[in-house]
Structures are given as structure tokens and as C-alpha cells.
C-alpha positions in Angstrom: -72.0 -28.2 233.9 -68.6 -27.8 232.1 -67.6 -26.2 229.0 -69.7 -27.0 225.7 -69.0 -29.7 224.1 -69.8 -31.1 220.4 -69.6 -34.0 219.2 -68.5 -35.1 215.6 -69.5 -38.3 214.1 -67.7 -40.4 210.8 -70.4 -43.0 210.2 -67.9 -45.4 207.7 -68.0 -48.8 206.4 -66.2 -50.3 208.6 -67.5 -48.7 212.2 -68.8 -45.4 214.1 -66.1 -43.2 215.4 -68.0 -40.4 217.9 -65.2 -37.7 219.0 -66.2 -35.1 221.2 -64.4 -32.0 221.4 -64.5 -28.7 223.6 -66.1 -25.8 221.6 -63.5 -23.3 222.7 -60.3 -24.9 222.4 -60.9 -27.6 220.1 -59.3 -30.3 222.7 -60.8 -34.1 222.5 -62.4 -34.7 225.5 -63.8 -37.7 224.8 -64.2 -40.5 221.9 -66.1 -43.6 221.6 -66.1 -46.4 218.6 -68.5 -49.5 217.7 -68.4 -51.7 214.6 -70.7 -52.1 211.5 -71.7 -55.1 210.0 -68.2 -56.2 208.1 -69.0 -56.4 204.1 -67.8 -58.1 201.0 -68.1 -56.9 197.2 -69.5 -57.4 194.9 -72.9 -57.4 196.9 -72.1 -54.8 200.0 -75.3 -54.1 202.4 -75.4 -53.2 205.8 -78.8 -52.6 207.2 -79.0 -49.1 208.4 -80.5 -49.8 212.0 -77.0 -51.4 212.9 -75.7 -48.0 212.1 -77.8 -46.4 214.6 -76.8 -49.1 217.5 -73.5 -48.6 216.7 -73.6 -44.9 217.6 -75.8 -45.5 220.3 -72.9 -47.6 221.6 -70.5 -45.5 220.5 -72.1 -42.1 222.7 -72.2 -44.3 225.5 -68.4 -44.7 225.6 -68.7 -40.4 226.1 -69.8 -41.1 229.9 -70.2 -37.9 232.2 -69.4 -35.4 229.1 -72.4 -36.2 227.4 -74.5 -34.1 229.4 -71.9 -30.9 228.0 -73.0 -31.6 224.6 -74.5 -28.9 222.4 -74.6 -29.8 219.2 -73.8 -33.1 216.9 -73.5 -33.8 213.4 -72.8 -36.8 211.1 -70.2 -37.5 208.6 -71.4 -40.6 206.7 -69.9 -42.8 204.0 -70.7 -41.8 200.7 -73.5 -42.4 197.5 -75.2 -45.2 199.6 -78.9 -46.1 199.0 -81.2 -45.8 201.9 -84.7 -46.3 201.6 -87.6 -46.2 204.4 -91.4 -46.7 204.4 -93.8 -43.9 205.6 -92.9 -45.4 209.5 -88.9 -44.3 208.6 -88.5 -48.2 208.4 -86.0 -49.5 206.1 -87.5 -51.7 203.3 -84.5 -53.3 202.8 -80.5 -53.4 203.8 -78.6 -50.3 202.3 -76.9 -51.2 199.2 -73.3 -49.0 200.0 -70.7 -47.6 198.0 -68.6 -50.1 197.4 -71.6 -52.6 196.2 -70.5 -53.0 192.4 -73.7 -54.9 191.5 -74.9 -52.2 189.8 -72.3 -51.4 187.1 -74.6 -52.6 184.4 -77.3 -49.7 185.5 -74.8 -47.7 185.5 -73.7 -48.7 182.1 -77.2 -48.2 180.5 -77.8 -44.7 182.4 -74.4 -43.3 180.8 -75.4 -45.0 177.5 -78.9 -43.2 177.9 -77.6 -39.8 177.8 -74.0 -39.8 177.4 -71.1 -39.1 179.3 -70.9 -35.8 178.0 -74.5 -34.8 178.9 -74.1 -36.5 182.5 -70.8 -34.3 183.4 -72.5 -31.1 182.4 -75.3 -31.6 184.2 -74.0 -33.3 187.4 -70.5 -33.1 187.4 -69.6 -36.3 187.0 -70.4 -39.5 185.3 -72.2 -42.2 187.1 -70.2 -45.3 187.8 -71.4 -48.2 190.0 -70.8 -46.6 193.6 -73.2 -43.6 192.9 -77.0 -43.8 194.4 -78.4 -43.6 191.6 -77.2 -46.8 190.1 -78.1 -48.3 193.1 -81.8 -46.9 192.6 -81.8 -48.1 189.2 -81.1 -51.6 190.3 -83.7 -51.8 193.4 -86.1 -50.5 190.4 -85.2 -53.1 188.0 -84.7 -56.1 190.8 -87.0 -55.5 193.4 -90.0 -53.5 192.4 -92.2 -54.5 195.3 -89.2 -53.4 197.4 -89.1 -50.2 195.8 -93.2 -49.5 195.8 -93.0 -49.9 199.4 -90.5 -46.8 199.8 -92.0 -43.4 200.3 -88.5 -41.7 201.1 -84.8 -41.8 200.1 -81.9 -41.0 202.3 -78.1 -41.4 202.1 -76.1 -43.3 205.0 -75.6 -39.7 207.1 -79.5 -38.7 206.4 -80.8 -41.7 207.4 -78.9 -40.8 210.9 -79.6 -37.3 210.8 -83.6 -38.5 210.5 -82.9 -41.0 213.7 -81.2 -37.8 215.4 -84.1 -35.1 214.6 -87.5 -37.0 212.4 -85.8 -34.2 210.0 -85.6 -35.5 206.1 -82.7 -33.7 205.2 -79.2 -33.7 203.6 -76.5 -31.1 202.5 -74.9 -30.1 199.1 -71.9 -32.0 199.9 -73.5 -35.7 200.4 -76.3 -34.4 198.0 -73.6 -34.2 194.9 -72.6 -37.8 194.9 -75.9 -39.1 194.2 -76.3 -38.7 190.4 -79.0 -35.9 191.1 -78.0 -32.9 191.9 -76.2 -30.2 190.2 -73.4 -29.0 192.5 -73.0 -25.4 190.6 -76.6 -24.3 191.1 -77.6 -26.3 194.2 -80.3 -27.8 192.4 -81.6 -31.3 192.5 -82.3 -33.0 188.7 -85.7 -34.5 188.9 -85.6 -35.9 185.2 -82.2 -37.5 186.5 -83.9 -39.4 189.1 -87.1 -40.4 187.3 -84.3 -41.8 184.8 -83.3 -44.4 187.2 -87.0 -45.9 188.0 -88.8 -45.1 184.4 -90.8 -42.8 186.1 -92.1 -45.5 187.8 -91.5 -44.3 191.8 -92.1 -41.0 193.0 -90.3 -41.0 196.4 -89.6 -38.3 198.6 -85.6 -36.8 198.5 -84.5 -34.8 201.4 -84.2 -31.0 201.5 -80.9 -29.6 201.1 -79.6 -27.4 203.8 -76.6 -24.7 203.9 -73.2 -26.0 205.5 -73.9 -24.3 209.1 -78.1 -24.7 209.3 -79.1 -26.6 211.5 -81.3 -29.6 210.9 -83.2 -29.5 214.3 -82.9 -30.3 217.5 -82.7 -34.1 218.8 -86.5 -35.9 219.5 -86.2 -37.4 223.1 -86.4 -40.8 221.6 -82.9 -40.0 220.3 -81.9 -37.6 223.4 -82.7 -40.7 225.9 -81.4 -43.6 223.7 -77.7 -41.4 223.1 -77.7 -40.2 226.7 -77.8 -36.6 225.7 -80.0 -33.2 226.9 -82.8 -32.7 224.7 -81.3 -29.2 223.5 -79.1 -30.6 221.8 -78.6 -29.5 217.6 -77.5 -31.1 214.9 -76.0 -29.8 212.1 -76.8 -30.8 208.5 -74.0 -33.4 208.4 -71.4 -34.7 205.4 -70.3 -36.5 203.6 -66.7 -38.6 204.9 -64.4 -37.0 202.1 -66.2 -33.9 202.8 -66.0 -34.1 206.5 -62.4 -35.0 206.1 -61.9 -31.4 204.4 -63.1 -29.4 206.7 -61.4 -31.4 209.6 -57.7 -31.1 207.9 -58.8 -27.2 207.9 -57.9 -27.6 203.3 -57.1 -24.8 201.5 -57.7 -24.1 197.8 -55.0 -25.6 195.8 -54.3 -28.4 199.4 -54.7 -31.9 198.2 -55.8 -34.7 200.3 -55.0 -38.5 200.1 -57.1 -41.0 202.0 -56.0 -44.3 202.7 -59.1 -46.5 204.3 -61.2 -49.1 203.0 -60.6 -47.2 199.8 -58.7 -44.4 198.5 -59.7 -41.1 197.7 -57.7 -37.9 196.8 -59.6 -34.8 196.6 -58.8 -31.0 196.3 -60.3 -27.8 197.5 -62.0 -25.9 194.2 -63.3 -22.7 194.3 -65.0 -23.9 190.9 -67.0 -26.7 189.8 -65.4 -29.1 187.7 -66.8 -31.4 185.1 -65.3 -34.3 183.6 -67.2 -36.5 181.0 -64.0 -39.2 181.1 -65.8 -40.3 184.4 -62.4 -40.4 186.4 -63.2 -37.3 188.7 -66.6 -37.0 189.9 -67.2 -33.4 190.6 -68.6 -33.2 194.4 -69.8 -30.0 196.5 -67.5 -29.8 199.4 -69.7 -28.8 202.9 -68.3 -25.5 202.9 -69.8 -23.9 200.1 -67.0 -24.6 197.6 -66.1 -27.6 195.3 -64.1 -30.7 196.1 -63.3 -32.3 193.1 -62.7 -36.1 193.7 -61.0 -38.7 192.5 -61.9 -42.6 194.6 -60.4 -45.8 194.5 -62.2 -49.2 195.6 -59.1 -51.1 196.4 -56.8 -49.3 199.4 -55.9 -50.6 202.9 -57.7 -53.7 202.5 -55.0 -54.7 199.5 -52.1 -54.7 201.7 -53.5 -56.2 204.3 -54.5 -59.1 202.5 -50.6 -59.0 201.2 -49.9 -58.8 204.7 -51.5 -62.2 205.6 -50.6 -64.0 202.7 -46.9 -63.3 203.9 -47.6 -64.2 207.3 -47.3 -60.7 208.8 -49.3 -57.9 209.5 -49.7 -54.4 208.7 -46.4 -52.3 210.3 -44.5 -55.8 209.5 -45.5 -55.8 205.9 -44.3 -51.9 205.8 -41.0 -53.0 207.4 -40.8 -55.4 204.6 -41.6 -52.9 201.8 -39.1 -50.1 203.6 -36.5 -52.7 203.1 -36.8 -53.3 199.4 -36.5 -49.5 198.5 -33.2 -50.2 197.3 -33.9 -53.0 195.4 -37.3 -53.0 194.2 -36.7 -55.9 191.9 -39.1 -56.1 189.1 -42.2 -57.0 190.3 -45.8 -53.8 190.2 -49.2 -55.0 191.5 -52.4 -53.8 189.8 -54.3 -53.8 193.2 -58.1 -54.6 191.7 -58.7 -56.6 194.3 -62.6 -56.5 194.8 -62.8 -54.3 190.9 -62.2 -51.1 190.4 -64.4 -48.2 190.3 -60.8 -45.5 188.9 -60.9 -46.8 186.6 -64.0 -48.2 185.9 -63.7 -51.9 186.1 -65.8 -53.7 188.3 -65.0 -57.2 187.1 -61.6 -56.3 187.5 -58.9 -58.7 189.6 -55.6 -58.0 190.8 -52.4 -58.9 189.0 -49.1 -59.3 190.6 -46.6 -58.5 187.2 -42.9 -59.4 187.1 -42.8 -62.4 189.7 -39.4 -64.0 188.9 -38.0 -66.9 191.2 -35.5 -64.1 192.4 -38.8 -61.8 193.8 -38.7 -61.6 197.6 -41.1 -61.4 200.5 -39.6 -57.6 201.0 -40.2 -56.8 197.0 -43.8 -57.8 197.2 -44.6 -55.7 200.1 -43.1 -53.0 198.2 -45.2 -53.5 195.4 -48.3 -53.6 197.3 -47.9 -50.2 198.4 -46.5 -48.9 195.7 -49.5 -50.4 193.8 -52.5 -48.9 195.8 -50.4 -45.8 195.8 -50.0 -45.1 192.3 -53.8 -45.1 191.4 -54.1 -42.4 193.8 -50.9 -40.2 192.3 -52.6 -41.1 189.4 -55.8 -39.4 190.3 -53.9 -36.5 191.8 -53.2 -36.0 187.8 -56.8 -36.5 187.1 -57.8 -33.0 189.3 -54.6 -31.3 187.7 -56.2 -31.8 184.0 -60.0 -30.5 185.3 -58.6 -27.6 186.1 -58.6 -28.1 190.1 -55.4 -26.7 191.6 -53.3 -29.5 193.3 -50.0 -27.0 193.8 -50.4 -26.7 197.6 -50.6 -28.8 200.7 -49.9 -32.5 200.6 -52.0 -34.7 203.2 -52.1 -38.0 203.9 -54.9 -39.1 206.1 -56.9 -42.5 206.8 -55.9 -45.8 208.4 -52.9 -46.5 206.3 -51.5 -43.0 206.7 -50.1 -44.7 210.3 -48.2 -46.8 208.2 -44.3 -46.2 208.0 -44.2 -47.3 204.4 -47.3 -45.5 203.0 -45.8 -42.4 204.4 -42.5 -42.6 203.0 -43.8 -44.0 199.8 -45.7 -41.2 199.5 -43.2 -38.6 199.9 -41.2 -40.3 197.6 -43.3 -40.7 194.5 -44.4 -37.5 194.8 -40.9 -35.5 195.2 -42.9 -33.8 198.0 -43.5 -33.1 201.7 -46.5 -34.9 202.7 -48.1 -33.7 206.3 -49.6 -36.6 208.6 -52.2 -34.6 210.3 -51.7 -35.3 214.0 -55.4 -36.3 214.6 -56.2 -39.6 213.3 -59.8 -38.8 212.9 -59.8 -36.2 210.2 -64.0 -36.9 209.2 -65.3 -37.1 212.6 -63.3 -33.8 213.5 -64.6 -32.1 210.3 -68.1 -33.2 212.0 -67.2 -31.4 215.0 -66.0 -28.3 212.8 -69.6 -28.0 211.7 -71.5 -29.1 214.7 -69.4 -25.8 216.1 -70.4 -23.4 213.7 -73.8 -24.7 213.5 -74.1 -24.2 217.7 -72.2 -20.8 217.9 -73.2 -19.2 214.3 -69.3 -18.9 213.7 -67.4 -19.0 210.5 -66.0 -22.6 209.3 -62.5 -21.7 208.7 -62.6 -19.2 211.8 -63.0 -22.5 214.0 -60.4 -24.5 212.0 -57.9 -21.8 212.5 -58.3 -21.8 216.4 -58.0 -25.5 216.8 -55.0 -26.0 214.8 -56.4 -27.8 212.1 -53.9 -29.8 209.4 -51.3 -29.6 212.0 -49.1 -32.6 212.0 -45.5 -34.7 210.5 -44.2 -33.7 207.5 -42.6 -36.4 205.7 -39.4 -35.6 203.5 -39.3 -37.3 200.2 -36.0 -39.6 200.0 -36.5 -40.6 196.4 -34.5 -38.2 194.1 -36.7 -39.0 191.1 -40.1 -39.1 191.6 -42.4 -40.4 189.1 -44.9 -38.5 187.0 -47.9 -39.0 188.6 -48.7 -36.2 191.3 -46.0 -34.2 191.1 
């Protein structure tokens, strides 16, 4: 036997990530990765079972270390609807996060009760990405879908179940569904009858502390990952959430996430609660807040830039890095696939100022300056909630590898932004937990010993930095 070993899991869109890391010292030992099925809004469903395979995959890529393993626990994309039969079947493929079909239910639950009434109870307004949306639209489109359902899970439940038989979530994950009232920990049962009419009474998991355990693994799971049958699992995430707890986030630290989509999200030691629908008012998996603020269109925008101009990704940031000087006068509103900050989910993208002058190097600028500014524009969102967003600058996700996001960054914000020097940040977070939940030890006590948040800090070179996020 060698030292303990735990194993954090980010369960995205895209793929599994499985990172396994020594209790003790906080060292990666090992890390394995699989793909999901890919996606394209509107309409994005993946069925949940590929999620499983894809970590079964992914824990085989651990090898010999996966016999060290004490504990696991799941950080899963966020607000998707999972829904299971009284075998733990799915009844149909998950309708995800960034699956924009259901604007219009979202539309008539807001117009039911009003922003207002929705923020006060829930924190947040329902747009399209939020479960219960989603719900609302399996009730209204598929009702012999729906009558076959006996319980509803979120993406990192529905693994957690596969991992244990256990039917559980945390406050975290719990706080995006439309549900659940992050201040009091409660879940809103009038809420949820909303979205069928009263017409479904399935079961919603129970929600657990940030370090209790949801069980141990069932040897179905213990055989098909390769693992001892001692092994626990902790209650599990989710991503933005895991991503907090893996950059070791202070109150008043702000985080900016550049993936699929872009997030930026602060550390609160209040709730917040705005009724203008831009900042959704999440738990965070630690017991505080994380007020949010989540962009559909990130990475994926200047990637497709990317190919248009014959390049790829670090080429198309050489490009941009090369126009700083000369900008010329073309922006990009980067809607691509809608927009859920704002809420526009027939929304396209707009390139604005093309003159015959515009070059190959001023529209790469404008592509990252584009999908940038709606996130500086959501770090002012948090700011006028009340969230503190005076601290730490972080830039995590995909595109925080890119030269020109990083720079960018720094410069419209007049600020030092870190590059963490993990590129994992969720799956990490998952390890913080599946450490505290294994040893009974404090959060921020394991963050501090393995260095969390540690990384590059990026100077600003722009001497005038806009208004947004400053």
C-alpha cells in the first residue's frame, strides 16, 4: 500500500477529467480524461450513461494508484436535468445547461411570479439554463416521459447515485436548480410543483453538508472503476463551485472562467439576490455564497474565429497580441449559440465596424476582447449585489492558457490577474472535498497545505483600463 490517495472528479460538457492526488501533500499522482458526447445548441443532451463510461475510462487511466484511493467526489456541470425510473434508468437523454430550448418556460415561470418574487425566494431569476426550466419543458413536451420518472438528479448526482445507490446532492449544485433557497438550506416545494402543474411528484435528492459523506462505493461501482470497496465519496459540486474550493478563494477573490462558457464568480459571506436576473445567487460548497454571473458564449467563440482565419487557438492569440496597438475599429458581440447574460437566447453574433482597412490581427483582437468584456461586465454585476470583488483576480479554464486572454485580461482590468498553476481547478476543488470528507479536516486547512491559487501573475500593460471590472 502507499500513501492515501483521493481522487477528484470535473464531470463537464465537454469530457471527464479524474485527478488523483496524495492526501498529505496534495501532489497529482495521477490523472486520467475521456470525452462526452460533443453537443450543439439550441437542443444540448447527452445521455447520462456516457457520463458514467467516460469515468470508468477515465479511472482506468489511474493504473496501480487506484488501489491507494480513499475517497472520491464529483464536480459536475451545472442546472442539468436528469431524470431516472424506479431502476435508476434514465428516461430520456439529459437536457444540459447550455440547452436554450427552454427559454419560453422560463419566460412564463418569471411571468408567473415575477422576477422580484423569484430572487427573494431563490436567489436568482430563472433563465433557460436552470433545471427547472428544463422540467417545465419535459412536463409540457413529453408527459409520458415525465410520468415515467420517479426521481430527479443533477449531472454530479446522477454520478454520485452510480458511485453509492445514494440519492443525494449538496447546497451548492442544489442552488442552481430553481428550488432551493440557498439562505436557509431549504428546498421550495411550491417552486417545483410550479414547473409540472402539480402534475409529477418525483423524488429530489437529500441535501448533504459540504464534508458528509454520501456513502461508500457499491461493488458494482468498486469493480467497474478498479477501486477497493472502502472507498467514500463525498457529497460532490457543482463545476463553478468545485473550481472555488480548488483555487483555495477568499471573500472578496474573484474568479473568471474561460471554457465552453464563461463564468465569473466571487466568494460571499452573504446571500445575494438580484431580481434583474444577471447574477444568479448560488451556495458555494463550503458553506458560504458564490454569487455568479455565466456566459453561454466563451472559448468556443474564438475558436470558431480561429478557423475561419485559418489558424488555431495560440495562432489566433498571436494575431490578437499583435493588434494591441492598433485595434482598428472593429468589437464583436460574441452571441454565438444566444446568450444566457444577458438573456437572449435567439441571440447571434455581430462583428461591428468591419471596414476594408480591418485585418486578420484586428479581428482576433476583437474576438477576445469580445468574450472578455461580458465577463468584466459581470464582474460589475457582483459589485452592484453587494458581493465584494476588491481582492484576488483569477483566471482559470481552457482559455486562461491562452497568451492573449491573459494579457487581455490584465489589461482591461488595470489589474494583476493570477493563472493558477494547476490547470484543473474543478477536479482539484473535488479532491479538496474528497479530503476533508476522508480525514474529517477543515476545507481551507487542506487548501492552505497544498498551495492552492498558487500560480503567474499577469501585469496589466494597458494604462487605461475600461470600466468594466475594475
Amino acid at each position: 500500500m502507499g500513501a492515501p490517495i483521493v481522487v477528484g472528479v470535473d464531470s463537464s460538457t465537454q469530457s471527464v477529467k479524474v485527478e488523483a492526488r496524495d492526501v498529505a501533500t496534495g501532489a497529482v499522482v495521477a490523472i486520467g480524461t475521456a470525452k462526452h458526447p460533443p453537443t450543439t445548441p439550441p437542443v444540448s443532451e447527452q445521455d447520462p450513461r456516457a457520463w458514467w463510461d467516460a469515468l470508468v475510462a477515465a479511472f482506468a487511466q489511474l493504473g496501480d494508484h487506484r488501489s491507494d484511493i480513499v475517497a472520491i467526489s464529483i464536480a459536475g456541470q451545472q442546472h442539468g436535468l436528469v431524470l431516472v425510473d424506479a431502476d435508476g434508468d434514465p428516461v430520456r437523454p439529459a437536457k444540459l445547461w447550455n440547452d436554450t430550448t427552454s427559454a419560453p418556460n422560463a419566460e412564463r415561470l418569471v411571468a408567473q411570479l415575477g422576477a422580484q418574487r423569484w430572487a427573494a425566494a431563490t436567489g436568482s431569476v430563472p433563465v433557460a439554463a436552470f433545471t427547472i426550466t428544463k422540467l417545465a419543458w419535459v412536463a409540457e413536451h413529453e408527459p409520458h416521459v415525465l410520468a415515467r420518472a420517479t426521481r430527479v438528479m443533477l449531472p454530479h448526482d446522477y454520478l454520485t447515485w452510480r458511485l453509492t445507490g445514494a440519492h443525494v446532492t449538496d447546497r451548492g449544485d442544489a442552488s442552481g436548480t430553481g428550488w432551493f433557497d440557498a439562505s436557509t438550506g431549504d428546498y421550495l416545494c411550491d417552486l417545483f410543483k410550479l414547473a409540472t402543474d402539480g402534475t409529477w411528484d418525483g423524488a429530489i435528492p437529500a441535501v448533504l453538508g459540504p464534508t458528509e459523506a454520501a456513502g461508500t462505493v457499491t461493488a458494482a461501482a468498486a469493480a467497474a472503476l478498479g477501486v477497493p470497496g472502502t472507498v467514500v465519496v463525498g457529497p460532490g459540486s457543482g463545476d463553478n463551485m468545485g473550481a472555488a474550493l480548488g483555487l483555495g478563494l477568499r471573500s472578496g477573490d474573484v474568479a473568471i472562467s474561460l471554457g465552453t462558457s464563461g463564468t465569473v464568480f466571487a466568494v460571499s459571506a452573504t446571500a445575494t439576490r438580484d431580481p434583474s436576473g444577471a447574477v444568479a445567487g448560488f451556495a458555494s460548497a463550503s458553506g458560504s455564497y458564490l454569487p455568479l454571473v455565466c456566459t453561454l458564449n466563451a472559448t468556443k467563440v474564438t475558436d470558431t474565429v480561429a478557423r475561419w482565419l485559418g489558424t488555431d487557438a495560440p495562432g489566433l492569440a498571436a494575431l490578437a497580441l499583435s493588434a494591441v496597438d492598433d485595434p482598428g475599429t472593429v468589437t464583436l458581440v460574441p452571441y454565438f449559440d444566444g446568450e444566457r447574460t444577458p438573456n437572449l437566447p435567439d441571440a447571434t453574433g455581430t462583428f461591428h465596424g468591419l471596414t476594408n482597412a480591418t485585418t486578420r490581427e484586428q479581428l482576433a483582437l476583437a474576438a477576445h476582447d469580445g468574450v472578455l468584456s461580458g465577463l468584466l461586465a459581470g464582474v460589475d454585476a457582483l459589485r452592484e449585489v453587494g458581493a465584494s470583488v476588491e481582492g484576488r483576480i483569477f483566471l482559470v479554464g481552457g482559455g486562461s492558457r491562452s497568451a492573449a486572454y491573459r494579457q487581455r485580461a490584465a489589461d482591461l482590468t488595470g489589474k494583476p490577474v493570477t493563472v493558477p498553476d494547476t490547470d484543473e481547478t474543478v477536479a482539484t476543488g473535488a479532491a479538496v472535498q474528497a479530503a476533508a470528507v476522508a480525514n474529517g479536516e477543515a476545507l481551507d486547512a487542506i487548501a492552505l497545505r497544498w498551495h492552492l491559487g498558487a500560480g503567474v501573475d499577469i501585469e496589466p500593460r494597458s494604462e487605461t483600463p475600461t470600466d468594466t471590472g475594475g
